[in-house]
C-alpha positions in Angstrom: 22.2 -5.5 8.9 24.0 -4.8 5.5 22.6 -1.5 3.9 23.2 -2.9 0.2 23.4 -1.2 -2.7 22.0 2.2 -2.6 18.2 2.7 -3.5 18.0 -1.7 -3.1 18.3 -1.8 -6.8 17.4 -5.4 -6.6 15.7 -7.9 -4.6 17.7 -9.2 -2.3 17.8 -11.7 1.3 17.3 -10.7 3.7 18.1 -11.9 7.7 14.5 -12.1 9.3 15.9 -11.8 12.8 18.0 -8.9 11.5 14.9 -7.1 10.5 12.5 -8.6 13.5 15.4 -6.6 15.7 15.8 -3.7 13.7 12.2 -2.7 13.5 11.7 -3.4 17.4 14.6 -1.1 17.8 12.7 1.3 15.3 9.3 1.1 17.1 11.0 1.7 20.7 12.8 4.2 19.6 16.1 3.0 20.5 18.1 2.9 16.7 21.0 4.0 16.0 19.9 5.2 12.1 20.0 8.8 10.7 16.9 10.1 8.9 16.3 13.7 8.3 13.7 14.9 10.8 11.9 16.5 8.1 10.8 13.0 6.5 9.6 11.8 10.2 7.6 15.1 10.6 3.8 14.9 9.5 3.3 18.4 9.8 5.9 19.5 7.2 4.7 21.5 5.0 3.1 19.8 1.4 6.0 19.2 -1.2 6.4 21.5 -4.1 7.0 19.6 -7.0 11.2 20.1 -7.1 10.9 19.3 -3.3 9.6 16.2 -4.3 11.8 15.4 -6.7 14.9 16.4 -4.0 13.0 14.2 -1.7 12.8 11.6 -3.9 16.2 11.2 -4.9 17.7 11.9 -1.2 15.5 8.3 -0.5 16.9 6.8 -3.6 20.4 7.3 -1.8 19.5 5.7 1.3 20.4 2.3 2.4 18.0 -0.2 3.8 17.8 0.4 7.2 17.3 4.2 6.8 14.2 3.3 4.6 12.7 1.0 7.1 12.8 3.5 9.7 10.9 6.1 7.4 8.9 3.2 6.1 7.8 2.7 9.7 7.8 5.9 11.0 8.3 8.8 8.4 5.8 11.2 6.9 2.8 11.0 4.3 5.4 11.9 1.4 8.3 9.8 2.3 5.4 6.8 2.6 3.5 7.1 -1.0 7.8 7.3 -2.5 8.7 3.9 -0.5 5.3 2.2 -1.5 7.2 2.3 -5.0 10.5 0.9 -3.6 12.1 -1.9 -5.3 12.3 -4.1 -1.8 9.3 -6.0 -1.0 10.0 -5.5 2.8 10.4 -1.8 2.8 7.2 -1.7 0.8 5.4 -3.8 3.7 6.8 -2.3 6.5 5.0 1.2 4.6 1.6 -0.7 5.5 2.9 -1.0 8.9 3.6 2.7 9.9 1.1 3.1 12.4 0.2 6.8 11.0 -0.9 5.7 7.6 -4.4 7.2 6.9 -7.2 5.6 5.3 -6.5 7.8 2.4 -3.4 6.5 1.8 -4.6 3.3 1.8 -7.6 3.6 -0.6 -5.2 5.0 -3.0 -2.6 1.8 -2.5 -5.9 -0.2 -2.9 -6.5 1.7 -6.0 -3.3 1.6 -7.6 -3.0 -0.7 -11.0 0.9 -1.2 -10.5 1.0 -2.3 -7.1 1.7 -6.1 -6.1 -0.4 -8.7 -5.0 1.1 -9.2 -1.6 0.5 -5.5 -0.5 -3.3 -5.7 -2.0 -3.3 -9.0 0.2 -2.3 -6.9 3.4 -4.9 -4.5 2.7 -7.4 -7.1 2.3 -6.4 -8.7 5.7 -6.6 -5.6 7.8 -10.1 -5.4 9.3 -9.6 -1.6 10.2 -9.5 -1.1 6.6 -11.4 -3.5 5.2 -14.2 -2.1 7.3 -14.1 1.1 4.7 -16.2 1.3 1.7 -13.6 2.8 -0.6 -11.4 0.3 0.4 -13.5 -2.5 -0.5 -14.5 -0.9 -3.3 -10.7 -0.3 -4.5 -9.9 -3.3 -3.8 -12.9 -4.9 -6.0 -12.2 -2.6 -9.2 -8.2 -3.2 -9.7 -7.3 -5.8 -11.7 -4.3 -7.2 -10.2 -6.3 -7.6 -6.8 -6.3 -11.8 -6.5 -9.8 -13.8 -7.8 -10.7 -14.4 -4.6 -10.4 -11.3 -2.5 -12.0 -9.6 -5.3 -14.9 -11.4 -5.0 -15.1 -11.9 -1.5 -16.0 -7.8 -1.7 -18.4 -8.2 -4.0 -21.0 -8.9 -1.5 -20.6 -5.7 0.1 -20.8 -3.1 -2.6 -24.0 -1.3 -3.0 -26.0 -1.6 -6.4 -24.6 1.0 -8.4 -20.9 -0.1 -7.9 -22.0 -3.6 -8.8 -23.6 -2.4 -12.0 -20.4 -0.6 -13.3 -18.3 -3.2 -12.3 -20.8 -5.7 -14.5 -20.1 -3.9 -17.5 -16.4 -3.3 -16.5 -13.5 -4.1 -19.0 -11.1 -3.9 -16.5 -11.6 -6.2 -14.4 -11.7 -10.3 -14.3 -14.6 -11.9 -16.4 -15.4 -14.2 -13.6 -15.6 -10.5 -11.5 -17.9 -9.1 -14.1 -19.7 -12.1 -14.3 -20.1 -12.1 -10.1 -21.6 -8.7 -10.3 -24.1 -9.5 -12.7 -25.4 -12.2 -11.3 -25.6 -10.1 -7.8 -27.4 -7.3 -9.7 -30.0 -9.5 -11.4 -30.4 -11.3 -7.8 -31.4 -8.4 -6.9 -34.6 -8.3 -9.1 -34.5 -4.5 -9.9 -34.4 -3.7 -14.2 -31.1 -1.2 -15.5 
């Protein structure tokens, strides 16, 4: 597989069965593809801030396949720089890497800038839907779709619903949903 331009500035096609292999290669262990061991690592020590910016721009310079094998198997810093990549795939395969910690995924949930397809992934994972914060992430940011964002509505406990009722940053119809849960409910603010 072609690793592009470096950092995948933009968008681009990609072969599916190039990838499919690729990443089976990946999760067996059997690829060919250079990464520094300290990205794979979990128990490397927490980035200093101009580690992180060294580590940051040592990903910018890699080429696809190198950030689909940390996407799928490196660390908890190398995964919350690729959730940001430009590709689409890398930025899937992230939700993928089979150490990715609830943590990490509440604050994907929570994040205002991230896409609609990864808040869909989220929303479709049962291990994760089955937390709380989660839900509740996924029911407060705006750019989650109408529909999943109401399908958590039912879940959320009275005093999330009541914030989320007088919420400006969410969807009307979501505010709207919440009221009419939390005078369902029968108890007075």
């Amino acid at each position: 597989m072609p690793d592009g331009p470096p950092g995948g500035a933009a968008e681009e096609t990609v072969d599916e069965a190039a990838v499919a292999g690729l990443v089976h290669e990946i999760e067996a262990g059997t690829d060919a593809i250079a990464v520094p061991a300290g990205l794979l690592d979990e128990a490397a020590p927490p980035a200093s801030a101009p580690l992180a910016r060294s580590l940051y721009a040592e990903i910018l310079k890699m080429g696809v396949a190198e950030k689909l094998k940390l996407a799928l198997r490196g660390n908890k810093d190398a995964r919350m720089i690729l959730i940001r990549d430009p590709l689409k795939l890398i930025r899937r395969f992230v939700l993928q890497n089979p150490r990715i910690s609830d943590a990490e995924v509440i604050a994907i949930a929570r994040n205002r800038s991230i896409d609609e397809e990864l808040i869909r992934v989220i929303a479709d994972r049962r291990e994760w839907i089955r937390n709380y914060q989660v839900r509740l992430a996924l029911a407060t940011n705006p750019k989650t779709p109408l529909a999943v964002a109401l399908k958590q509505l039912g879940t959320l406990g009275e005093r999330d619903l009541r914030q989320l009722a007088k919420s400006r940053n969410v969807s009307a119809t979501v505010v709207a949903q919440a009221r009419r849960i939390v005078l369902a409910s029968g108890k007075p603010e």
